[in-house]
N, C-alpha and C positions, 0 to 999 in steps of 0.2 A: 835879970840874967837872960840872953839872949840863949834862945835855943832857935841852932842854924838849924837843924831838923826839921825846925814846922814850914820851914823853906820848901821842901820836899815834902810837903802834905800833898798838894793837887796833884803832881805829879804820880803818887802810890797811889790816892784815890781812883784816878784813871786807868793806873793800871789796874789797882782792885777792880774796876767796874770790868773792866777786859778780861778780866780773870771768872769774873763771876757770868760773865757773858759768853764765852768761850766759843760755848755749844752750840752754833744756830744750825738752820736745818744747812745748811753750805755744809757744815762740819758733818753733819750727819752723812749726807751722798759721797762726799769727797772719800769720805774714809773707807767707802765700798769703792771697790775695785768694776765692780758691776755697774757704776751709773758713769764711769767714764768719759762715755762721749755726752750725756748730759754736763758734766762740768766742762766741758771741752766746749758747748754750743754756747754754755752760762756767761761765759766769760768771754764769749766772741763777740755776743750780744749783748755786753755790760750790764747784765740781768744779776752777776754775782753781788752789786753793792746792793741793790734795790729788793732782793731779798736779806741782806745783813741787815740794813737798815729797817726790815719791817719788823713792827713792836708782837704784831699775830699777822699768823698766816697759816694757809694749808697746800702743803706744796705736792701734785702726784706725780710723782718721779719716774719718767719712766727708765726701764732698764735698760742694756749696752742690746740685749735681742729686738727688742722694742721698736729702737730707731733703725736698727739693722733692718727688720720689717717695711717700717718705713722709707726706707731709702730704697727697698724694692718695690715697695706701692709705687713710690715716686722718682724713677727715674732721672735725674741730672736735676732734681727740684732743690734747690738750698731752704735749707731752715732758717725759720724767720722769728724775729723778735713776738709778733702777734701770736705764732701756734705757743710758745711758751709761755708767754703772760695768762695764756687762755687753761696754765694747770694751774696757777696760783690762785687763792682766793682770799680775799682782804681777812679773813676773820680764822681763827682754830677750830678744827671741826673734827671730832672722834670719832669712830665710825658708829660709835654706840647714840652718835645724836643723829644716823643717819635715817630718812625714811624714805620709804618707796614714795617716787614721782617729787621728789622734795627737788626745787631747785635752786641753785648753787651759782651766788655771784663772782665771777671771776674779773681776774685782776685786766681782763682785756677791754678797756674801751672803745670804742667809735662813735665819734662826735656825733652827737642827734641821733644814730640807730635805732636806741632806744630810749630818746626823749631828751630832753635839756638839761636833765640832772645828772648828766655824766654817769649813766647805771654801765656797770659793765654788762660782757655778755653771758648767758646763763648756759648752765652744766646741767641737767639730770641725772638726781640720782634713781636706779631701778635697785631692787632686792629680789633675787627668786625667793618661791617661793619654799616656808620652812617644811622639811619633813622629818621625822622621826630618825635618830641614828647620823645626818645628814647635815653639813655645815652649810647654811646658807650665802649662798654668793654675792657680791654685793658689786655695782658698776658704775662707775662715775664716764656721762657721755657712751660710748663704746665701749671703754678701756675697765678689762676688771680688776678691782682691788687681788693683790698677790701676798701683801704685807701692808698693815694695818699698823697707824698710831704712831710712831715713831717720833718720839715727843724730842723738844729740841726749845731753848730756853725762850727762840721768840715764833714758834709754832709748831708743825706736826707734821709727819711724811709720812704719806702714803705710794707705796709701790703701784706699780700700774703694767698690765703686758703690754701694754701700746698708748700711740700716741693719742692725744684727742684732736680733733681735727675741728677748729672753730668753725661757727655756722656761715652759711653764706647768706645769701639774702634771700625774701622771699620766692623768686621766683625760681631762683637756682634748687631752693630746698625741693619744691614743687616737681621738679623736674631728673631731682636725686630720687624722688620715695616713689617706692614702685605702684602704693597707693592711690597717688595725686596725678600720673601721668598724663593722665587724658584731660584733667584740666588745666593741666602746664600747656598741651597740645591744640586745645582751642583759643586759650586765651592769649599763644604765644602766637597762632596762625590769624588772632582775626588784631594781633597790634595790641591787647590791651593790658601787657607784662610791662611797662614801661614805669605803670605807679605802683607796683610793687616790687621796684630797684630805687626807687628814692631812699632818703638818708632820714626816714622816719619813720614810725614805728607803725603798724599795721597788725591789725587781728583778722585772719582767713578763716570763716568756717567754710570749710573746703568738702565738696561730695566725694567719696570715694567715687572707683570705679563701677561698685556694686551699684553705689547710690544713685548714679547717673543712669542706670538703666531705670531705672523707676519714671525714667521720661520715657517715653517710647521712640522708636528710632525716628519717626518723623518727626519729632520735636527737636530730637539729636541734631537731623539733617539739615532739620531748616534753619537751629544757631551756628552751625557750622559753616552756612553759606553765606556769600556774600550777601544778599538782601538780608540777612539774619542779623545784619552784622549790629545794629544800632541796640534789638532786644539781648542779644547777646550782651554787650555795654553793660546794661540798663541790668540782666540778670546779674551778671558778675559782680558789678558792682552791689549790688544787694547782698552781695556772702561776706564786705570787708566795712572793717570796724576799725576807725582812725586811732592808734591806740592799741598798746600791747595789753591784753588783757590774759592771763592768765587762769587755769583752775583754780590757783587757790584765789584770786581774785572776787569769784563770783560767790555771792554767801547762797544761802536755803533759803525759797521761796522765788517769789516772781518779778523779775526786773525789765528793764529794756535796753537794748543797743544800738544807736545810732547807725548808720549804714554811709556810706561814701554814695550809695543811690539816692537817700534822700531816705528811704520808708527805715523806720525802726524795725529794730530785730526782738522779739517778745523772746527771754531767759527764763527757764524755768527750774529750780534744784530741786528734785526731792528725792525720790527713789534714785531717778535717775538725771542726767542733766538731757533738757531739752531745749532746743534752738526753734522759735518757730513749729513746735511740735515735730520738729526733728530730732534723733537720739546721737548726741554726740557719743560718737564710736571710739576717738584716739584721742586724747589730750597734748596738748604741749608740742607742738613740732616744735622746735627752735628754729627760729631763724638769725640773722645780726641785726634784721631790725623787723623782728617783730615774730608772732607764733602762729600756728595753724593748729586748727581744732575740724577734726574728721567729722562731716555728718553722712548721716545715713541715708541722707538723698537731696535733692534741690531745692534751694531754699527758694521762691519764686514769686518777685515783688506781685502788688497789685496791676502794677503798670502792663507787665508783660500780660495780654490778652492772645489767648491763641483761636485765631480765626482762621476760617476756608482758605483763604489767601496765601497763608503760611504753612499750613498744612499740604498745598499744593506745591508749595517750592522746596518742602522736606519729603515731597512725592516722587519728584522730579520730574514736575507737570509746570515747571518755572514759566514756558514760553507761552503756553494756555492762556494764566496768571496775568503775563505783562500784556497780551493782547486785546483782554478783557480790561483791563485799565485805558490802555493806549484807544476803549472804544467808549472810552466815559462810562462801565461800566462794574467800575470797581464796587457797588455795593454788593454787588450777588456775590464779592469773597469776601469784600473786608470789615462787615457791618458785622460782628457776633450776634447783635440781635434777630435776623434775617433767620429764616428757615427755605432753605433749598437742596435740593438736591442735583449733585455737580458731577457730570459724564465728563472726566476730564483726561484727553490725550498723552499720553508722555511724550517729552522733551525728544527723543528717539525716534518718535513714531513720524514727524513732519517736519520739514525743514522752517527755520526760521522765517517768521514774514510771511508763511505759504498764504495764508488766508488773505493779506493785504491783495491779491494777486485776484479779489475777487471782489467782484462789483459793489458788494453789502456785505462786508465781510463780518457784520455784526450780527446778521440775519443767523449766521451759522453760528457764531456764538453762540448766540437765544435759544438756538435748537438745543445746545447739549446741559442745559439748566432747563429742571422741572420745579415747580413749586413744592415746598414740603419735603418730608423723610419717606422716603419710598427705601423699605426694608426689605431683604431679599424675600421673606414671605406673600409681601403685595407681588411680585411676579407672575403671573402667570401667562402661561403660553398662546400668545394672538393681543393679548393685554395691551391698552395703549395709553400712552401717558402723554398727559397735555405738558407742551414745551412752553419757555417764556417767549418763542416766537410767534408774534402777530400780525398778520400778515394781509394786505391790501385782497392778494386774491381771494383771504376766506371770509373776505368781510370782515377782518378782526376779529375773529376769533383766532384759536391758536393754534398753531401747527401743533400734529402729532407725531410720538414716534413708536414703534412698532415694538414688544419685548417677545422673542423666541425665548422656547426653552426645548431642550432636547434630552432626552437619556440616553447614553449609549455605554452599554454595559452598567457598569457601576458609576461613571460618570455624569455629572450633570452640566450641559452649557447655555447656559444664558447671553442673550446676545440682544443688542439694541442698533435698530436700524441694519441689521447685518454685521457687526462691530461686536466681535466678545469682549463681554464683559470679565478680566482675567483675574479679579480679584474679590476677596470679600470688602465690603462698603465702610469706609473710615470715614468713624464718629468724629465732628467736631463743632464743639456746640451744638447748635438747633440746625444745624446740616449734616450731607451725606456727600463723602465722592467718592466715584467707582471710578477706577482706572478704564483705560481702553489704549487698545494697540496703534490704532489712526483714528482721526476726525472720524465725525458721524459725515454722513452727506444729504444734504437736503432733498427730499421728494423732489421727483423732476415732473416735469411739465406734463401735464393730461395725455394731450396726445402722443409726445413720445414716449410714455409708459407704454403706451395701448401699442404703437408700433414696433416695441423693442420686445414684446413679449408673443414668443411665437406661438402659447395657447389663445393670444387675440386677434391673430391673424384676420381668422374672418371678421371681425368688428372694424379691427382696423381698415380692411375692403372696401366695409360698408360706408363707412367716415370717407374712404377716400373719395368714392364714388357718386355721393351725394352731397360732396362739398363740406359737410358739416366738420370734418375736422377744422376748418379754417377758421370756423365761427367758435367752435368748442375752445380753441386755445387762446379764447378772451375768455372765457367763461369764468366766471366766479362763484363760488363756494356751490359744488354738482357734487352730487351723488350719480354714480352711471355702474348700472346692473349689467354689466357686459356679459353678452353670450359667448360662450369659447367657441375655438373653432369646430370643435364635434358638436356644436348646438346648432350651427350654422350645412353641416354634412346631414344631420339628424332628419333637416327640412328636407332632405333632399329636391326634387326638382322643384319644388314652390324655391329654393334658391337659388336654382339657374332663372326662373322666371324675375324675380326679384333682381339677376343682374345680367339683363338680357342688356342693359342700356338704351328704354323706352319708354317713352314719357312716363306712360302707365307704371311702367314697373318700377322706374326712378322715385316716384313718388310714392307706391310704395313701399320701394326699400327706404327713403326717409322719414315713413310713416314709421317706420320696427325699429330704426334705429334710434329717434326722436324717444321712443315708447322706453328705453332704455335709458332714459339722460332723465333727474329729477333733480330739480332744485332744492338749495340745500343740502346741510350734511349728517347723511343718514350712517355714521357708522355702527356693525354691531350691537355692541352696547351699548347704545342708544335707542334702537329696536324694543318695541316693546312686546310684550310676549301677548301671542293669539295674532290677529289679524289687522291689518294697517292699510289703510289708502294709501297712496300716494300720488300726486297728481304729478302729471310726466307734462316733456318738451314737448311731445305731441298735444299735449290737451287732454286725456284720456287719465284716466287714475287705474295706476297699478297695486294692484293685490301684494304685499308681503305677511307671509305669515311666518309667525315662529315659535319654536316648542323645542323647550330647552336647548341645543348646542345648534339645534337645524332649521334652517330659514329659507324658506321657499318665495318661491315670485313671479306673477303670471300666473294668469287661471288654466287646470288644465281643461281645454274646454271641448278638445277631441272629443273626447265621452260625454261631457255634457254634464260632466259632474260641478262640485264646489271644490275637487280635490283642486289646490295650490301645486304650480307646474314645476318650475323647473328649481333643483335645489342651488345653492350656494357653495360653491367648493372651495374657491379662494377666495378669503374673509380680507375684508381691509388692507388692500393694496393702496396706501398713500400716495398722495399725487400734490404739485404744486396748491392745485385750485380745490382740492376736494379727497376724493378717495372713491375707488374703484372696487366692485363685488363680481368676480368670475363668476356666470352662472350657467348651469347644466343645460337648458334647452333655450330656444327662441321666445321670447313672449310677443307674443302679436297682438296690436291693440283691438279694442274692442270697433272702432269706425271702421276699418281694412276688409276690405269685400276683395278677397282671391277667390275668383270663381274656377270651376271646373278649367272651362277654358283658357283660365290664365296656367294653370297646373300644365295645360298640355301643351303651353307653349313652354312652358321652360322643359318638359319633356323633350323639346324636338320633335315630337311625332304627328311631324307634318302631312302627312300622308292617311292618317287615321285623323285628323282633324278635316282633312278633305273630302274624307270619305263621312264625314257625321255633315258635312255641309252638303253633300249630293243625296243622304238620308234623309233629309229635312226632318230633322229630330234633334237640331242645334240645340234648341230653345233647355233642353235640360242641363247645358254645359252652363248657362247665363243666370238663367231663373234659379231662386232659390224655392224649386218648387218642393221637394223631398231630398233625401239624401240617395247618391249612386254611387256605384262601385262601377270602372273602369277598368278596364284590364288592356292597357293603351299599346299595341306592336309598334315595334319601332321602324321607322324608314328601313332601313338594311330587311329590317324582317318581309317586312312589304315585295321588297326586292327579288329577298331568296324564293317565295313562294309564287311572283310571278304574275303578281295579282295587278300590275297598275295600268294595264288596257281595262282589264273588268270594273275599274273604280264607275267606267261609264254607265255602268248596268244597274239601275233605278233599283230595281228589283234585289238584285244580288247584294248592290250594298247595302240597302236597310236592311235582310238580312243579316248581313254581316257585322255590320255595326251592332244592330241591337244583340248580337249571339256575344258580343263582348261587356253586353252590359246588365248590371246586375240591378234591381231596385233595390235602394238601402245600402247600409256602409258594414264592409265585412273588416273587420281590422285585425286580424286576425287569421292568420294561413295554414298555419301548424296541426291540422285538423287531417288526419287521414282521410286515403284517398274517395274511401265507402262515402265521407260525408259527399253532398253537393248542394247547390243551390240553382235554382231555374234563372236562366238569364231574362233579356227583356224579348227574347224570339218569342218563344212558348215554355211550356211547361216540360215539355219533353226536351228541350236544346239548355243540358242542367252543366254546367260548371264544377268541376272534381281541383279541391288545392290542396296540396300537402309540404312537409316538411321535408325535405331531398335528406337530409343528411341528417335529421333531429337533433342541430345544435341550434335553430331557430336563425341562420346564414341563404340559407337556401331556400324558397320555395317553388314549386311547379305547380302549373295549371293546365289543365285539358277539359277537352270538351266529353262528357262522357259519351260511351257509342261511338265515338268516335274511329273513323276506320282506320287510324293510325295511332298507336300507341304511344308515339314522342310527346312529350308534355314541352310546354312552352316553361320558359325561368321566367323569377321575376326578377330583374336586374335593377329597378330603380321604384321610386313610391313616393307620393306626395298628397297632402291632404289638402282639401277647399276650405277656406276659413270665409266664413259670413260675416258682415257685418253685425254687430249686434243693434238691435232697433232702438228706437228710444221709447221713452216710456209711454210716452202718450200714444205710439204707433202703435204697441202691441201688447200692452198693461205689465203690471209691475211684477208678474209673479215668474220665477226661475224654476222650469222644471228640470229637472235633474234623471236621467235615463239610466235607469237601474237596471242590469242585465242580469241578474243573477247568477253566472258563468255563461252566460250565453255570448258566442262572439260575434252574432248579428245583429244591428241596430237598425230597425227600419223607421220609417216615417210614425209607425202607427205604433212605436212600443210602449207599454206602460209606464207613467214615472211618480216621483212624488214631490211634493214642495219640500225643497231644504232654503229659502230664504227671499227673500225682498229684492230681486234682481230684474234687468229684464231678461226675458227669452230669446235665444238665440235661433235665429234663420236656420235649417237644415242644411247638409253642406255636404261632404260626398269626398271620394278618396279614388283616386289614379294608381294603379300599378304597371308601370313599362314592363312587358316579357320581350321576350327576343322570338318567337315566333306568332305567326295569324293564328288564328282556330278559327277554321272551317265547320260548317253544320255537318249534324252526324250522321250522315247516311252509314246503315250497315256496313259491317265488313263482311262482302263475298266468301272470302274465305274462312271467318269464323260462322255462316252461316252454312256451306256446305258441310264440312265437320257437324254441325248443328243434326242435317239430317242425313249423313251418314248414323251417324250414332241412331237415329232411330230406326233405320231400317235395319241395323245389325241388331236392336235387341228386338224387335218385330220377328225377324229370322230365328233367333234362338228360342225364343218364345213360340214360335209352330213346331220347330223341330220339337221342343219339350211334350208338347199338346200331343204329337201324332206318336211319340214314345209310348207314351204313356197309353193312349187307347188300344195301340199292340198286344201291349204286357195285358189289359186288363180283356181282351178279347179270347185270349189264351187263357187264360185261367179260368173263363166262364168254360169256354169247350169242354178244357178236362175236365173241367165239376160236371159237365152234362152226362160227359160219355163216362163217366165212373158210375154217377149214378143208374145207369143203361147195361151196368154189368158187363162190361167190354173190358176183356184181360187182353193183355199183349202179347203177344209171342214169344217168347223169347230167343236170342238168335245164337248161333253155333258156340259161341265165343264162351256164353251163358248158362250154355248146357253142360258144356265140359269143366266148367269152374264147380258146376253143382254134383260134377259125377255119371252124367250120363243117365240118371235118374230124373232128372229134372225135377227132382226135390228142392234141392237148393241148399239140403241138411232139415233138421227138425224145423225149423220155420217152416219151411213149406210143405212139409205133408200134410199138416192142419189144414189146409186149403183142400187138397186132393183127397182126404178123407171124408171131411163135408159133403166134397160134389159127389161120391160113392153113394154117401149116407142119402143125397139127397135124390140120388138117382134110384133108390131101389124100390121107395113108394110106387113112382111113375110104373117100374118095370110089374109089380105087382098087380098095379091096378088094370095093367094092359093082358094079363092072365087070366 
């Protein structure tokens, strides 16, 4: 029996399967009025069949506010099949399977994004966290769940307040997350974003911005620049891993990661996940092909080596850098091994090229590289520091340069060659570089140091005038103890004699000058402490001695002592060929015979030299027979007083001459006027000096007795220097004249041995006054005064004598005539006071009763 019925079996079966099917998640949205314009996009973008057709899925749906949102994010943007594929996800998923950081294959592919096996791209799920009372939130991408589960026969819907917004690609995400910016910003500024927009998969462990400072800005500066550009490459690529690697990918314990650099990246899980000993900070960026994992600072192959070199171009000392290359001299940056210390200009401070612009433009390079780490501790003030310059003039040995240090206030400035040092000293590796505002400048040439410094004037005079400058600026590696010009004023007229410009004195002055110039380089710190020869250009050996900070040089030999003369004031002044010591007085070599005579010619005191040649008593100007004091008028003086017809008078002028000469060396004037000393006249024609003004500026001289009270000044002064003998002329022993405050030194003073020298000739001392002294005849006038005064007290003196024998004349009388019984009369005036009794009252009747009483015997006897 035919049953038409079973005709109509497939037919009912299909629709039973339609019937039993009914529900899909389409049916689900559709029938809310709220996902509206989701079924309006579904169906534009024939997304309707391809979720009907899915057997499981999980679809997050957003709501009609959602895209409304959306369309205000996105102005005039059309919705695209890609953002809605990117809510579906191939499998069914309850919110109760969800976990925090769990991620979530969605239905969006992109060929090779993420590898060959067609993976879609992935969602993040986040969970707040649970609290008490408190329904915990849950977030798929951005968008948070609003309604939950929404079960449907071939999946689940979930609500969503918004859209999700598929990843972009690595470099774009980099350049969205506010974290990653700065390496979006180097690596997009040095070109090397290009392989992290490929169509494959990539793992970034990426520095934050926090992390990045963990390099310091010079390291910062130098990947950031162009020469940086290759380490930068070389860095970058060390933080990517070919290969989307995810957290949950990595298990517990220790692994490694291949690098796009070449060097492995060491993984570590335990407590914490570490990269290379870096703490991965953020997990999971998404990207469309591939993820980003936050570390806490730079991950920093073997390759990258940070050397001086680099450090100078993240200094912004770039042009320094290239010049020091451009002079074959790249090892003093770029060797890490190397230890030096690098004086290096900024990029600001000099124009490009400058140095090309000079003869040896490497010579200056050398100068601002020392050997070693010189710490700001090793600084100190006058300090010098050997440069890698070597140099012809110093024989090869190495130029120096100079370290000031100053306090001013609270401040400290360090300065090299004149050039502040304006920063503290950046470590790298086994070196050191200090910034600076300009180039150093190289020591200049000997002689135009000495010219260009107006405390060397006089030296320089002296150079000019005996030619030696000419010689001096060949000279190679000198030491020269320059006199300053108050050393050269000090001499006073021994230095007009010195530059009278005559043979004698030419020679000379190149003997003092010479005595000043020593071969070899004697700087400070090199000096060794107590006393030091040194053999000079002259031939002669100069005394230096030194005691702790103070260095003397030149014997003082005025006095005759071992005292060391003149001190050092300005320490190591650097020079091409050498180095220069300013020092406080003249040192005169020991050979140099300035006799009295030469003293008076640089006086000038032509006239008083005329008159010692008409005295025939020359020979003490010449002979080193004792020492004498001078006391030399000057021409003018000669003049005022009228004296240059009488020069002819034999007589007069040995007089006169010898009354200005003292035996022995008075050095000293400051002495009130009471003191004197006898000239060479006699004993009585004695010389009176003092102090005019006792600031030790002024002194005067007079002849005592003198019949005129004007003292002569001393306007000028100069000392006789002897040759000193040799040893076999006058034996080996150095006596030393001791005065004990005394400020006379004569031929014959006591002294003591203080050393193994020989003995110096006596020698003698010139003072120019501006007036003659005459011999000291009285003064008329203070001698009449003299004996006025004695006959006025001769006078008072008789008158007192003959006073007094008056008075005492008279009192003998009356003692005579009282005892002779002689009353006096009394007269009219005396009677009448008494009454007319010539009593006088009861006093005087006792008297007249007496003579009664005494009268009446007599009358008796006459009876």
């Amino acid at each position: 029996m035919r049953r038409p019925w079973l005709l109509l079996l497939p037919a009912l079966l299909a629709w039973a399967s339609c019937v039993i099917a009914s529900k899909t998640v389409i049916d689900l949205v559709s029938a809310d009025p709220g996902f509206s314009i989701l079924i309006k996009h579904l169906q534009k973008l024939r997304l309707v069949p391809f979720l009907n057709n899915r057997k499981t899925c999980t679809f997050f749906a957003p709501t009609n506010a959602a895209f409304s949102q959306w369309e205000k994010d996105n102005p005039g943007k059309r919705m695209d099949r890609e953002t809605l594929l990117y809510h579906i996800l191939w499998e069914s998923i309850l919110t109760q399977n969800f976990k925090d950081t769990m991620l979530l294959e969605t239905t969006l592919i992109k060929d090779g994004y993420l590898g060959d096996n067609n993976q879609g791209q992935l969602v993040a799920v986040s969970k707040g966290s649970w609290r008490p009372g408190r329904i915990g939130k849950i977030f798929v991408g951005d968008a948070e769940l609003l309604e939950k589960d929404w079960q449907a026969d071939n999946g689940v819907v979930h609500v969503i307040n918004r859209l999700m917004v598929p990843p972009v690609d690595l470099v774009e995400t980099m350049k969205k997350h506010p974290d990653l910016e700065f390496l979006y910003d180097i690596a997009h500024n040095a070109g090397l974003d290009d392989l992290l927009r490929k169509h494959q998969p990539f793992t970034v462990f990426a520095p934050s911005i926090e992390g990045f400072k963990k390099l310091n800005a010079i390291q910062i500066q130098y990947l950031r620049h162009e020469q940086g550009r290759q380490d930068l490459a070389i860095t970058f690529h060390h933080h990517i891993h070919r290969g989307a690697v995810y957290r949950k990918d990595i298990l517990p314990g220790s692994s490694s990661l291949s690098t796009v650099e070449g060097q492995e990246l060491m993984v570590n899980l335990d407590d914490k996940l570490l990269v290379d000993n870096a703490e991965v900070e953020k997990t999971d960026i998404l990207a469309s092909n591939g993820v980003i994992h936050v570390v806490s600072r730079p991950l920093l192959p073997s390759a990258l080596v940070w050397t001086a070199g680099k450090y100078l171009v993240g200094l912004n000392a770039t042009r320094f850098a290239d010049e020091l290359r451009q002079q074959g001299m790249s090892h003093y940056i770029d060797d890490p091994d190397v230890s030096y210390t690098i004086f290096a200009p900024r990029d600001d401070a000099y124009p490009p090229g400058s140095l090309g612009s000079l003869a040896e433009p490497g010579e200056i390079l050398r100068y601002h590289i020392v050997p070693g780490k010189k710490v700001l501790s090793d600084f100190k003030d006058g300090h010098l520091l050997e440069t890698e310059l070597l140099t012809e003039q110093l024989n090869g040995h190495a130029q120096r340069s100079k370290i000031s240090v100053k306090q001013n206030h609270r401040r400290t400035t360090i300065s090299l060659a004149g050039v502040e040092i304006k920063a503290e000293p950046v470590h790298v590796g086994k070196s050191l570089i200090y910034l600076l505002d300009r180039p150093l400048q190289l020591p200049l040439p000997l002689v135009k140091t000495i010219k260009s410094d107006e405390s060397l004037s006089g030296f320089a005079q002296a150079l000019s005038a005996t030619g030696l400058g000419r010689r001096l600026s060949d000279a190679r590696e000198v030491t020269v103890f320059a006199p300053s010009t108050a050393a050269w004023d000090n001499l006073g007229v021994v230095n007009n004699y010195l530059l009278l410009n005559e043979d004698s004195s030419l020679a000379a002055l190149e003997a003092v000058t010479r005595y000043a110039i020593v071969d070899g380089l004697y700087y400070t710190a090199d000096i060794k402490t107590g006393r030091t020869t040194l053999v000079t250009s002259e031939g002669s050996e100069l005394v230096v001695e030194k005691s702790g900070d103070n260095i003397h040089v030149g014997e003082g030999r005025l006095e005759r002592s071992e005292q060391v003369g003149g001190l050092v004031t300005t320490k190591d002044v650097l020079v091409e060929s050498g180095v220069v010591h300013t020092v406080s007085s003249v040192a005169l070599p020991p050979s140099l015979d300035i006799t009295l005579y030469n003293v008076l010619q640089g006086a000038g005191t032509r006239s008083f030299l005329k008159a010692f040649e008409t005295s025939n008593i020359t020979r003490i100007l010449t002979n080193w027979e004792q020492d004498y004091t001078l006391f030399a008028p000057t021409d003018e003086a000669f003049q005022k007083a009228g004296l240059e017809g009488a020069l002819t008078d034999l007589e007069f002028v040995a007089r006169l001459v010898r009354l200005h000469v003292i035996p022995g060396k008075v050095i000293h004037l400051e002495e009130d006027i009471k003191d004197d000393e006898a000239s060479m006249l006699n004993n009585d024609a004695r010389l009176s000096f003092r102090d005019v003004h006792h600031d030790g500026t002024t002194f005067g001289v007079r002849v005592k007795g003198a019949r005129s009270k004007k003292e002569a000044r001393v306007v000028a002064q100069g000392f006789a220097h002897p040759a000193w003998p040799d040893d076999e002329e006058e034996g080996s022993i150095l006596t030393a004249k001791r005065h004990s405050g005394m400020r006379h030194q004569g031929a014959g003073s006591a002294g003591e041995t203080v050393g193994i020298m020989s003995a110096p000739r006596p020698g003698g001392v010139v003072y120019v006054i501006d007036r003659v002294l005459l011999p000291g005849d009285p003064d008329p006038l203070g001698a009449a005064w003299f004996w006025i005064s004695v006959v006025l007290l001769a006078l008072v003196g008789t008158t007192a004598l003959c006073g007094l024998t008056a008075v005492s004349l008279y009192a003998l009388i009356t003692e005579i005539r009282h005892l002779e019984g002689y009353d006096r009369v009394p007269t009219t005036d005396e009677e009448a006071a008494t009454g007319g009794d010539g009593s006088g009252g009861r006093a005087s009747a006792q008297p007249a009763d007496a003579a009664a009483a005494a009268a009446a015997p007599v009358a008796e006897a006459s009876n």
